[in-house]
Z-matrix of the N, CA and C atoms (Angstrom, degrees):
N
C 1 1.456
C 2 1.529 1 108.37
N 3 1.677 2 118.41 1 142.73
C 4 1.154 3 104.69 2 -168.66
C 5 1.219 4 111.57 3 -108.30
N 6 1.401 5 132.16 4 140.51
C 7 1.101 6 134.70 5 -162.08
C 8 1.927 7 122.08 6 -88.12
N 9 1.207 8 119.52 7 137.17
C 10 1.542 9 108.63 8 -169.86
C 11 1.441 10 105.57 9 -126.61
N 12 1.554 11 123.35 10 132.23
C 13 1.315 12 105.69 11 153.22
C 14 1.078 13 116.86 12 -122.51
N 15 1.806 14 113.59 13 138.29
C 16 1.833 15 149.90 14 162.40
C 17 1.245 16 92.63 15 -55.45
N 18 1.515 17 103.23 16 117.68
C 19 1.729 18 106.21 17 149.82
C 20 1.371 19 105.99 18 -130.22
N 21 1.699 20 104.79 19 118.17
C 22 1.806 21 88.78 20 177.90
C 23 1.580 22 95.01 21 -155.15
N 24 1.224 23 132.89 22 167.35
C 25 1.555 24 116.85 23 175.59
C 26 1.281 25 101.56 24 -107.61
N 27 1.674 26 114.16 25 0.64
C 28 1.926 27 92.27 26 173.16
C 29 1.566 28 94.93 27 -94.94
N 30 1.663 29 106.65 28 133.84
C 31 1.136 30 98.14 29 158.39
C 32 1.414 31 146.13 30 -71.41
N 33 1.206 32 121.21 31 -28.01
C 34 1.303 33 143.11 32 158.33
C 35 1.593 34 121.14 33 -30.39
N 36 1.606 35 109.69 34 -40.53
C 37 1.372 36 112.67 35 177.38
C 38 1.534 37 104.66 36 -84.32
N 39 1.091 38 128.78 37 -41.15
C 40 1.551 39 162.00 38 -175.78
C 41 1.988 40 102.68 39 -38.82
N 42 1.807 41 79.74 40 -57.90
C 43 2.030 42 89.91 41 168.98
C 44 1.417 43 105.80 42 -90.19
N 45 1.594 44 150.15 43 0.05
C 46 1.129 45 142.92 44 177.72
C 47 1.831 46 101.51 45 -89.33
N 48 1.655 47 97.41 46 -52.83
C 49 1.816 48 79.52 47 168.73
C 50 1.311 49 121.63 48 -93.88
N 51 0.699 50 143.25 49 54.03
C 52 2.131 51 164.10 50 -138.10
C 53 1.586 52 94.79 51 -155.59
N 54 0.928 53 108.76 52 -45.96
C 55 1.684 54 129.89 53 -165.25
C 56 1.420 55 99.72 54 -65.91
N 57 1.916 56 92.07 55 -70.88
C 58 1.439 57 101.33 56 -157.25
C 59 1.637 58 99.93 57 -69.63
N 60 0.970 59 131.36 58 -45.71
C 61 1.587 60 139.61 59 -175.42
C 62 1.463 61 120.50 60 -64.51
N 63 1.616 62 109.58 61 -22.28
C 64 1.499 63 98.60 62 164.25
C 65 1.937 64 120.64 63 -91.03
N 66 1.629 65 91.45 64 -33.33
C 67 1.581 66 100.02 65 152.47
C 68 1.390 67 118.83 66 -28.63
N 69 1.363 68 115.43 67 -56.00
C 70 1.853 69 113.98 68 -160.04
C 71 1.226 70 96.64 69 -110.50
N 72 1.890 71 115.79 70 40.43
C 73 1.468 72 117.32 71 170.63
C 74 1.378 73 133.08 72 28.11
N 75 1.688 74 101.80 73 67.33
C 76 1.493 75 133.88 74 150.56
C 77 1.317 76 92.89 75 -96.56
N 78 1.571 77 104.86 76 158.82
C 79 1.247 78 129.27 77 154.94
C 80 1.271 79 88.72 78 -96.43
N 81 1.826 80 113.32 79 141.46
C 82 1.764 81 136.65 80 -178.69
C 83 1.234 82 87.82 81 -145.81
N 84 1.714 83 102.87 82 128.01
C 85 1.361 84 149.03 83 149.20
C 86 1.829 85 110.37 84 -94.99
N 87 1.359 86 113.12 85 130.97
C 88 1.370 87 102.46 86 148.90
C 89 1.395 88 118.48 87 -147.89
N 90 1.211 89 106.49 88 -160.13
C 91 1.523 90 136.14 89 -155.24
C 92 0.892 91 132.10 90 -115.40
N 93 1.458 92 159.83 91 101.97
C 94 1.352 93 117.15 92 158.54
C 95 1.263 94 98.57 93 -110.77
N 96 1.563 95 141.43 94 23.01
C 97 1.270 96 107.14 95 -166.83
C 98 1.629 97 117.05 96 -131.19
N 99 1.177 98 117.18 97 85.07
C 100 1.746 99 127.71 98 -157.38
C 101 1.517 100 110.70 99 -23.43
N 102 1.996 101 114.08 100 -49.63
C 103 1.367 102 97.99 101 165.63
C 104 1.547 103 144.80 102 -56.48
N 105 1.369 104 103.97 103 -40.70
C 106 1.170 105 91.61 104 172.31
C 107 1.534 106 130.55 105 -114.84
N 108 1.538 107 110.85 106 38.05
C 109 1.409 108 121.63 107 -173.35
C 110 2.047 109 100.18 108 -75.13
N 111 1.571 110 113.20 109 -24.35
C 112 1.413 111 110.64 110 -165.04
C 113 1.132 112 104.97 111 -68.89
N 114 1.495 113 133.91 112 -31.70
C 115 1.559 114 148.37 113 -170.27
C 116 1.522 115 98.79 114 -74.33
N 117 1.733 116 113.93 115 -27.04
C 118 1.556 117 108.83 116 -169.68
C 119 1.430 118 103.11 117 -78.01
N 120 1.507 119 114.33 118 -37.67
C 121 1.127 120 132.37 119 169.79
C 122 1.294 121 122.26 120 -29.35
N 123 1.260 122 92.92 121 -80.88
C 124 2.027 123 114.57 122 175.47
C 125 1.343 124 120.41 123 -44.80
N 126 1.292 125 100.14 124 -35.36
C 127 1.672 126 112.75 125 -168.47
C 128 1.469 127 99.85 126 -71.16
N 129 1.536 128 107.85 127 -70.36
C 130 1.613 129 110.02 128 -172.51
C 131 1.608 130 116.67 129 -102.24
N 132 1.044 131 106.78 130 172.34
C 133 2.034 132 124.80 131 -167.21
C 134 1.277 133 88.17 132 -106.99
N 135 1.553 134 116.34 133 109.88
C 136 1.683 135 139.48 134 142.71
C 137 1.607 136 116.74 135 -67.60
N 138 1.134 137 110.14 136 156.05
C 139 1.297 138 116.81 137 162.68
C 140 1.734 139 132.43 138 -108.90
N 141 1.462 140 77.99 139 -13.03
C 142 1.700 141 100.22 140 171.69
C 143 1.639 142 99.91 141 -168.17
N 144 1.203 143 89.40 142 160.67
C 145 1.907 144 94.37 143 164.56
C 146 1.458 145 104.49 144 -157.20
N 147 1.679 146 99.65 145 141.71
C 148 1.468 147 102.25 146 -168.37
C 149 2.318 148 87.32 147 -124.88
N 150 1.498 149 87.90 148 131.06
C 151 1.513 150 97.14 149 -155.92
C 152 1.725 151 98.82 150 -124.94
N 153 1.227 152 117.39 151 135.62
C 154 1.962 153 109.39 152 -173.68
C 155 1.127 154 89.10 153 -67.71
N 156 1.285 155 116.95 154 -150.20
C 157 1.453 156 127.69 155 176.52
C 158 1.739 157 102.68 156 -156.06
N 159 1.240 158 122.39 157 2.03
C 160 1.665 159 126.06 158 167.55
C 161 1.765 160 95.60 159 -116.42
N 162 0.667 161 95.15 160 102.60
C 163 2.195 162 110.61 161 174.38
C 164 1.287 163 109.91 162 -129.50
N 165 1.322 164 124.80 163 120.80
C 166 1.527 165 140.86 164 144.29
C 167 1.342 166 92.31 165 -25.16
N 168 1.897 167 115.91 166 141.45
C 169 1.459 168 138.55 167 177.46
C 170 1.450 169 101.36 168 54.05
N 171 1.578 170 127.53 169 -98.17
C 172 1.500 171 97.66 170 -151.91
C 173 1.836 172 81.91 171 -114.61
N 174 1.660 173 97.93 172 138.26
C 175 1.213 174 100.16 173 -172.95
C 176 1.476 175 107.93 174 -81.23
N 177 1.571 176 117.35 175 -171.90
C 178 1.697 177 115.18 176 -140.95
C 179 1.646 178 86.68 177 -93.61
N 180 1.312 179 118.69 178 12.93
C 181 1.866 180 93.65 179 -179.17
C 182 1.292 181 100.80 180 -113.84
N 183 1.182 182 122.54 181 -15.22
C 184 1.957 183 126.81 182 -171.72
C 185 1.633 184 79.11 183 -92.50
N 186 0.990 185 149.46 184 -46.88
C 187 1.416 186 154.82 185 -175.65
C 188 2.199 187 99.18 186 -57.88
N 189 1.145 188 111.41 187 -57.83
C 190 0.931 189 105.93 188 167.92
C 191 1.995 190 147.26 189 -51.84
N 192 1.694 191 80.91 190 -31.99
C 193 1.526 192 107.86 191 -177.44
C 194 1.531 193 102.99 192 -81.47
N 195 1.287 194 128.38 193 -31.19
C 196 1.241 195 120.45 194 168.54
C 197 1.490 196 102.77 195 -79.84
N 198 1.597 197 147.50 196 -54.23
C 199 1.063 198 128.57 197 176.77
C 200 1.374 199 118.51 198 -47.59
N 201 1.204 200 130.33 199 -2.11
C 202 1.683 201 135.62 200 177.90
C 203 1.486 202 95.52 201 -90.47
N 204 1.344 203 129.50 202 -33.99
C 205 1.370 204 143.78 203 -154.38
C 206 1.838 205 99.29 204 -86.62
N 207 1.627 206 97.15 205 -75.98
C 208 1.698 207 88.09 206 167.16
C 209 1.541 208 137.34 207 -60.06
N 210 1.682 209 109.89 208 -35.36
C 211 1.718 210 109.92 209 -173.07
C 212 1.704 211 94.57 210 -137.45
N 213 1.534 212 112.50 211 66.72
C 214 1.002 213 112.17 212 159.62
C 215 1.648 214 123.71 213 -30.36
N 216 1.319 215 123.60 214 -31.08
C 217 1.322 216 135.88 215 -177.25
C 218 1.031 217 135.59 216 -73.01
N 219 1.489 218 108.46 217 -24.31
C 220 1.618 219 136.75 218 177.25
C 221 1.493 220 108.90 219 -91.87
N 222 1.650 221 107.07 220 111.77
C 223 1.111 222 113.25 221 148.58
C 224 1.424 223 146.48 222 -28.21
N 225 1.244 224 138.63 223 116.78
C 226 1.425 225 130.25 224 -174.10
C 227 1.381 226 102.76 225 -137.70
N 228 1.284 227 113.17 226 143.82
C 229 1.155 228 143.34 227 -175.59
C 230 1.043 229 117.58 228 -141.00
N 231 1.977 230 109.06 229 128.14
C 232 1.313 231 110.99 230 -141.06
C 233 1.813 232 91.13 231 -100.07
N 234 1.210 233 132.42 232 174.02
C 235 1.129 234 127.77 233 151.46
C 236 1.756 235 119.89 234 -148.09
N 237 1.162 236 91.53 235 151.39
C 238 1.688 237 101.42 236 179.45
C 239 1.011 238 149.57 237 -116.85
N 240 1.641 239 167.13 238 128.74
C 241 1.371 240 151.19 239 -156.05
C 242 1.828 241 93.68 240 -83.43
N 243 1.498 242 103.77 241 -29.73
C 244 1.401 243 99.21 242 -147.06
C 245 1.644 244 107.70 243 -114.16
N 246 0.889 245 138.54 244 104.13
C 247 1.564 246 137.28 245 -153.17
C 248 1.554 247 93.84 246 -71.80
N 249 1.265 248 123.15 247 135.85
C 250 1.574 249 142.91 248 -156.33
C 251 1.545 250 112.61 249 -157.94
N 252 1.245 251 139.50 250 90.67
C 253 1.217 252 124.06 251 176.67
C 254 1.341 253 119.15 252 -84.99
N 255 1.493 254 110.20 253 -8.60
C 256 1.471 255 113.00 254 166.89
C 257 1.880 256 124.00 255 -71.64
N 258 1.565 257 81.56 256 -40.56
C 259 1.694 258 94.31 257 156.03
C 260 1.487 259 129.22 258 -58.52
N 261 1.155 260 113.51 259 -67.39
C 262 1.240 261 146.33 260 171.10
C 263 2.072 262 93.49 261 -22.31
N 264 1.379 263 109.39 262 -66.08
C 265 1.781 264 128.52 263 -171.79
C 266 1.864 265 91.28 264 -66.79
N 267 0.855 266 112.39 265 -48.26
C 268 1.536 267 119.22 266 -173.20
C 269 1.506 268 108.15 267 -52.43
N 270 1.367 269 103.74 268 -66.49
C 271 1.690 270 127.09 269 171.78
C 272 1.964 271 90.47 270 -31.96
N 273 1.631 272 103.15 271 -92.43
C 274 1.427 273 101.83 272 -167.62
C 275 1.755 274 114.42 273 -25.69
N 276 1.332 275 92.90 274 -63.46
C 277 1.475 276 112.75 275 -157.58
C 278 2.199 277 80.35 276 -35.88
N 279 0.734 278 109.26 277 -53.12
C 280 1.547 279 105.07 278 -153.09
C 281 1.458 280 118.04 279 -88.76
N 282 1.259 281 100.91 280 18.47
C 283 1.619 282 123.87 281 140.83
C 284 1.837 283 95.19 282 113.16
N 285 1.264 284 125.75 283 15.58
C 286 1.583 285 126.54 284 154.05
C 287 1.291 286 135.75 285 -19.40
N 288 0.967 287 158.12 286 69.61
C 289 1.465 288 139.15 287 -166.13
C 290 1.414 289 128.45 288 -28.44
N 291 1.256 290 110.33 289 -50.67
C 292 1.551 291 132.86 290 158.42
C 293 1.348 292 119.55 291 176.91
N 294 1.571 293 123.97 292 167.94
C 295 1.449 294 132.60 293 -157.01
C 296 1.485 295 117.64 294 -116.88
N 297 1.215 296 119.34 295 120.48
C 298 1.566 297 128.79 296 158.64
C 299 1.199 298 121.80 297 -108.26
N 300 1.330 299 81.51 298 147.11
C 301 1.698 300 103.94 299 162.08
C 302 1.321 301 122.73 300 -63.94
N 303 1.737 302 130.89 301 132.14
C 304 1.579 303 109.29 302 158.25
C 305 1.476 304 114.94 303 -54.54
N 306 0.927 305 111.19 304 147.19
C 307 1.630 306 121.32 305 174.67
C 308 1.218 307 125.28 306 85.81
N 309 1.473 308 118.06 307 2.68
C 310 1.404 309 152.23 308 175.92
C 311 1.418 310 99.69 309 -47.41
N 312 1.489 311 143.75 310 127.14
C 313 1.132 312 141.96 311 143.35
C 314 1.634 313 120.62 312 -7.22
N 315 1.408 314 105.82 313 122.35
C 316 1.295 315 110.10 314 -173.91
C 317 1.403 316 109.47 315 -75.99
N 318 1.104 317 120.80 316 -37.45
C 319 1.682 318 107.69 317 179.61
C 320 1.488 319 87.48 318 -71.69
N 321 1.367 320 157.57 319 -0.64
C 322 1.584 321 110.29 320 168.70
C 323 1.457 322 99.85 321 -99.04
N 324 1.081 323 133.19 322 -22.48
C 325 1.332 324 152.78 323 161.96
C 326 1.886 325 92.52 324 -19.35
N 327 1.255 326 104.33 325 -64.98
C 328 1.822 327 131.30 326 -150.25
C 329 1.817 328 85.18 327 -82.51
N 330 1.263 329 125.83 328 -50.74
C 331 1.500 330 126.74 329 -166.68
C 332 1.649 331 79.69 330 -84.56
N 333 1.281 332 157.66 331 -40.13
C 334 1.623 333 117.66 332 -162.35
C 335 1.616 334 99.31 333 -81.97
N 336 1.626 335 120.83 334 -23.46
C 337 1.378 336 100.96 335 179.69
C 338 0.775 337 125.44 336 -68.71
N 339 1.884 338 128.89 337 -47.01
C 340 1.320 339 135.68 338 167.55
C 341 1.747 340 112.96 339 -32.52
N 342 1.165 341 107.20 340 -49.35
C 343 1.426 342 134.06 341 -158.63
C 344 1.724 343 100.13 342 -62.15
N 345 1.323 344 101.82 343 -57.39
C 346 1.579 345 108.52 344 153.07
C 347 1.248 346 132.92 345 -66.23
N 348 1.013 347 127.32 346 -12.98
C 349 1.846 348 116.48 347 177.16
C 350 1.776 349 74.11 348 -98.30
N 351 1.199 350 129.50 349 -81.74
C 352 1.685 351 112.06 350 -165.36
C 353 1.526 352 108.44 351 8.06
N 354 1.490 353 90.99 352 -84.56
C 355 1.389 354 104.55 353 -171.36
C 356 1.037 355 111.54 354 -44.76
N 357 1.541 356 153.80 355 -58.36
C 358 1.092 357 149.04 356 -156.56
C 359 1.871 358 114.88 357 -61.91
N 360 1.682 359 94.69 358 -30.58
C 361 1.634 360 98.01 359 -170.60
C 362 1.543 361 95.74 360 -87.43
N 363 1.575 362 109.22 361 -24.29
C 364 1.651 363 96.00 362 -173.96
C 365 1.789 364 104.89 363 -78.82
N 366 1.110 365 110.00 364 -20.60
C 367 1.514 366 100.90 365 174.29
C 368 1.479 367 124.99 366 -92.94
N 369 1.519 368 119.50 367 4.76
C 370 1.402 369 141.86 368 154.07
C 371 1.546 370 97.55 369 -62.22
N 372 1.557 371 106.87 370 -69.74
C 373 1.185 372 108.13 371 -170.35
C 374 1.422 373 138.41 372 -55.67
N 375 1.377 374 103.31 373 -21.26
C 376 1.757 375 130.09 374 162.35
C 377 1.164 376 93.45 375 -51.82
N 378 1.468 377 119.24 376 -80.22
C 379 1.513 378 131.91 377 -156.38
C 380 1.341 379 124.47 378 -31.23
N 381 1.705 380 88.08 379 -30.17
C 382 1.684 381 114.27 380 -163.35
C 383 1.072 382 120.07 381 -70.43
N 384 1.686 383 101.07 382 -51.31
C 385 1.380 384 128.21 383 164.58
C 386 1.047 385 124.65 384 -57.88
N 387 1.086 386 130.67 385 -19.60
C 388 1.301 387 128.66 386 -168.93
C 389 1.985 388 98.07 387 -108.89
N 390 1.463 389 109.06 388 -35.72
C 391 1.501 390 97.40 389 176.29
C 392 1.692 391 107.88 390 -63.31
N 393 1.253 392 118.09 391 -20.12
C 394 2.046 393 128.42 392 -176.56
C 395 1.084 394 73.70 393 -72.77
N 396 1.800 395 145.12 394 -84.08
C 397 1.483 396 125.29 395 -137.69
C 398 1.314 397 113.38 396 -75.58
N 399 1.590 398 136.27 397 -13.88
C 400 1.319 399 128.76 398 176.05
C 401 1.736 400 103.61 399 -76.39
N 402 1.783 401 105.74 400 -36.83
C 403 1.428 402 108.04 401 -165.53
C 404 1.800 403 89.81 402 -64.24
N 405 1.405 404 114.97 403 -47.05
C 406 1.508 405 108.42 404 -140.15
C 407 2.342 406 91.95 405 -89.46
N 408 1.199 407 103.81 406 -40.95
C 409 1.815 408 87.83 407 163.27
C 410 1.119 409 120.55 408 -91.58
N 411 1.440 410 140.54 409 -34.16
C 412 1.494 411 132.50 410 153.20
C 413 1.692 412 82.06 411 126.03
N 414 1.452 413 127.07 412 15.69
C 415 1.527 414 131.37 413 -166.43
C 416 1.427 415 103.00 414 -128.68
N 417 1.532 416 126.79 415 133.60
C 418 1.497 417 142.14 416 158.72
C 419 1.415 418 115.86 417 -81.37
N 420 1.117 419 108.42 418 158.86
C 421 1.495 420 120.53 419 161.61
C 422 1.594 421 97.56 420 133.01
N 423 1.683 422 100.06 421 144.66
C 424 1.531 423 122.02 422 172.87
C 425 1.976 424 107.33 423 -88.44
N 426 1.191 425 109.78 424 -32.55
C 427 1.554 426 111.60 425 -141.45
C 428 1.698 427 100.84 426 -64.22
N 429 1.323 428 94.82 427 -172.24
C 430 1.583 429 98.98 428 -173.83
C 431 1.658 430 106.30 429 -71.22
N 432 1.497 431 105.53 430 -51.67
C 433 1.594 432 121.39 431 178.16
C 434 2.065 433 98.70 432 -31.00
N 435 1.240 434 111.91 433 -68.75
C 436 1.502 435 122.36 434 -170.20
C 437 1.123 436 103.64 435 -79.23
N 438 1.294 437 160.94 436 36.88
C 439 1.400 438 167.27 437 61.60
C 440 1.519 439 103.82 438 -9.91
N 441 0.959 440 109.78 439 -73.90
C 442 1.879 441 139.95 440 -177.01
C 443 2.186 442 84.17 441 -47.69
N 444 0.955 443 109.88 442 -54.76
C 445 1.580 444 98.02 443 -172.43
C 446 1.607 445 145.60 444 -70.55
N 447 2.040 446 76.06 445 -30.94
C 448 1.189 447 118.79 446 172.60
C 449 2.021 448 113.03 447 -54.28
N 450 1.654 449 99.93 448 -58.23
C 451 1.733 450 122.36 449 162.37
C 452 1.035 451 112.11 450 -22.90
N 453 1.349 452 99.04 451 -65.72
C 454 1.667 453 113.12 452 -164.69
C 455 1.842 454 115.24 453 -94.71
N 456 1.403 455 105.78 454 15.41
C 457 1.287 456 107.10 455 146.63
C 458 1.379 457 128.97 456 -74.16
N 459 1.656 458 89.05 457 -69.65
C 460 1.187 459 113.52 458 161.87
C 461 1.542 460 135.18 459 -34.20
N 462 1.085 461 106.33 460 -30.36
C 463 1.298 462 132.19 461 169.01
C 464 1.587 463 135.01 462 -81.60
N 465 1.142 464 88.76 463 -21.77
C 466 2.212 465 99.79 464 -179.74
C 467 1.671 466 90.93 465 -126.03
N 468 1.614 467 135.36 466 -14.50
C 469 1.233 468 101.05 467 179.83
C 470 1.352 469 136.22 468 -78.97
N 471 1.458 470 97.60 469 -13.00
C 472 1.942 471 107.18 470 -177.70
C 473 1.339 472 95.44 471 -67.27
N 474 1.767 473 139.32 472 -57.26
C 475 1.393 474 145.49 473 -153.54
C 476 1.349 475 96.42 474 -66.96
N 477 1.567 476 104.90 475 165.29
C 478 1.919 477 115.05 476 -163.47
C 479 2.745 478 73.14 477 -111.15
N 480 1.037 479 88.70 478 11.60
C 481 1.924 480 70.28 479 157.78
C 482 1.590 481 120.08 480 -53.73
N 483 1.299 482 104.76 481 147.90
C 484 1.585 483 110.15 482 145.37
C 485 1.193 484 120.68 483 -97.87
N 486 1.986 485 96.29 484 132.77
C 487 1.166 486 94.56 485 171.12
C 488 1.376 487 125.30 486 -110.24
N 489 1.233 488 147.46 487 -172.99
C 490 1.663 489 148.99 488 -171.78
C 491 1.580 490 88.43 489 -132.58
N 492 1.193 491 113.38 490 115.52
C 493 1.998 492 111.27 491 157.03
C 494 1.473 493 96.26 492 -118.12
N 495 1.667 494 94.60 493 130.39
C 496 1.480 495 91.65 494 -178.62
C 497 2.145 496 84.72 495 -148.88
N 498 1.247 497 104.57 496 176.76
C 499 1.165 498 126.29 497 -167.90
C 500 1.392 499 131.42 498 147.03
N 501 1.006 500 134.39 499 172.38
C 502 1.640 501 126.18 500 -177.70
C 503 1.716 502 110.06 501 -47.66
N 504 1.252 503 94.23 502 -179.71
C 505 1.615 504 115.65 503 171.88
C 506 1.841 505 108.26 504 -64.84
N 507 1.462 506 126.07 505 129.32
C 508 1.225 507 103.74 506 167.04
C 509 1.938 508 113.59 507 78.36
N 510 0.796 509 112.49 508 -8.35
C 511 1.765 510 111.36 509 175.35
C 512 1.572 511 98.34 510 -75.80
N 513 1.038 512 135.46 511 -21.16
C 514 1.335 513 124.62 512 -166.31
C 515 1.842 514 129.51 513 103.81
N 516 1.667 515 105.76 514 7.96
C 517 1.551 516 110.97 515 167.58
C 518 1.303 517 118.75 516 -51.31
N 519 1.091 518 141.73 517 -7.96
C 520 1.632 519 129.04 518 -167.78
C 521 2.136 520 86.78 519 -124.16
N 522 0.849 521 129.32 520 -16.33
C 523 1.328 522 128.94 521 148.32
C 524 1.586 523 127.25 522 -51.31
N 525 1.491 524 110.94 523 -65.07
C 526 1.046 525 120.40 524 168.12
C 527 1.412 526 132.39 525 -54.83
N 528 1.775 527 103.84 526 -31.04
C 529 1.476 528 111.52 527 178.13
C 530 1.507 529 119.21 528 -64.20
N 531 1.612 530 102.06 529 -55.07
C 532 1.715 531 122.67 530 159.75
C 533 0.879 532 115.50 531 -30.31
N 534 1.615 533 130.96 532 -34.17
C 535 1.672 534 135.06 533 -159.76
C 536 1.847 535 91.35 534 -97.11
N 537 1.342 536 117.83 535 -58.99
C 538 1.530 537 117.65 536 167.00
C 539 1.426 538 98.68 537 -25.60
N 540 1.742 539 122.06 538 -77.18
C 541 1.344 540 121.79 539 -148.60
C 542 1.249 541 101.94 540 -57.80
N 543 1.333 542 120.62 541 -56.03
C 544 1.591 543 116.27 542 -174.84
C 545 1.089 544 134.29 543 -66.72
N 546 1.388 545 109.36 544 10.35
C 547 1.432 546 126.44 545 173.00
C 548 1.649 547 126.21 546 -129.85
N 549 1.404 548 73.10 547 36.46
C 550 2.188 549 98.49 548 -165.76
C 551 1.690 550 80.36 549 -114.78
N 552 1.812 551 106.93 550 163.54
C 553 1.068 552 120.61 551 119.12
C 554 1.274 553 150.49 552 -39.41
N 555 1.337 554 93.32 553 -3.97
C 556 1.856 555 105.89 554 171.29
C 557 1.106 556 100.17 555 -116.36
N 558 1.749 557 137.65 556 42.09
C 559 1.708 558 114.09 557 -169.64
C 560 1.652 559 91.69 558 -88.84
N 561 1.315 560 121.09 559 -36.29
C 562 2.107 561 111.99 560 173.71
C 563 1.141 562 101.30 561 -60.66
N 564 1.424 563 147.83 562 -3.72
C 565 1.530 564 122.19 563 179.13
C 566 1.759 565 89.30 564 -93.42
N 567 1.884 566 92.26 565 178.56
C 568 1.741 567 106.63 566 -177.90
C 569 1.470 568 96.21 567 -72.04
N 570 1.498 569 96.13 568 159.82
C 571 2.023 570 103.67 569 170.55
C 572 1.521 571 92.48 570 -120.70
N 573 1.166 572 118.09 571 124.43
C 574 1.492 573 121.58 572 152.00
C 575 1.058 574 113.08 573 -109.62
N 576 1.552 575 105.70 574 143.89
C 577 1.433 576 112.50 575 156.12
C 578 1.258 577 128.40 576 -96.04
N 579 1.411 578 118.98 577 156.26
C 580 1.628 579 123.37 578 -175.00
C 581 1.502 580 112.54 579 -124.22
């Protein structure tokens, strides 16, 4: 179950999305209190947080800029009484997920949270993948080219083929070979290079 935290100082809205969000089975945490919501923060793992952006003491965007600071990872979503597109650009710009209105349609309400934890687990899950392909070839890179290399590891290291890696000085051939060997039936035997 995924977990959400309400930060808002009206309470009234606080139990209106409390309602709707435990209804469509979130777990909801909230807030009302700008000082000490950062400690709530730190302490526990959100999956999203939907935060006003007009709060008594520290208002919801200096509140935000430190939640970018501690859980870069966690989605936030800003929300507002007062429709602002200057806000609204401000919010993003400063690392927001995206912005509502109070009173905003509840199904988009329900599709930007989902919409945000998605993202958050699919870019966990990148991370993941990509720490297996540095752990498992000992090689980085996102681009299409290292995708393209990645294949054709994967691809010639199970077979007893020979292969030739050749290329400039410094491209990374004695990388790539290592990643072959260790991904052979021979990765417990020695690898030399020649």
């Amino acid at each position: 179950m995924y977990k959400i935290l309400a930060v808002d100082d009206d309470t009234h809205f606080l139990d209106i999305v409390c309602g709707l969000l435990k209804h469509s089975k979130y777990q909801v945490e909230t807030s009302s209190n700008s000082t000490t919501v950062l400690s709530q923060i730190e302490k526990k793992e959100y999956d999203c947080i939907l935060l006003d952006v007009k709060m008594p003491g520290i208002d919801g965007l200096s509140i935000l800029e430190q939640i970018i600071h501690l859980k870069p990872h966690v989605p936030v979503i800003m929300i507002s009484g007062q429709s602002s597109l200057a806000i609204a650009v401000k919010a993003i710009k400063k690392g927001a997920y995206d912005f509502l209105e109070k009173g905003a349609d509840t199904d988009r309400l329900l599709v930007t949270v989902q919409n945000a934890i998605d993202k958050k687990y699919w870019q966990e899950e990148k991370h993941t993948l990509l720490d297996e392909l540095q752990r498992q070839f000992q090689l980085i890179g996102e681009s299409e080219g290292m995708q393209h290399i990645y294949h054709q590891i994967e691809t010639v290291a199970p077979t007893d083929a020979k292969v030739l890696v050749y290329g400039e000085t410094g491209t990374g051939k004695e990388l790539v070979a290592r990643a072959i060997h260790l991904n052979s039936e021979r990765a417990g035997k020695p690898y030399i290079k020649v």
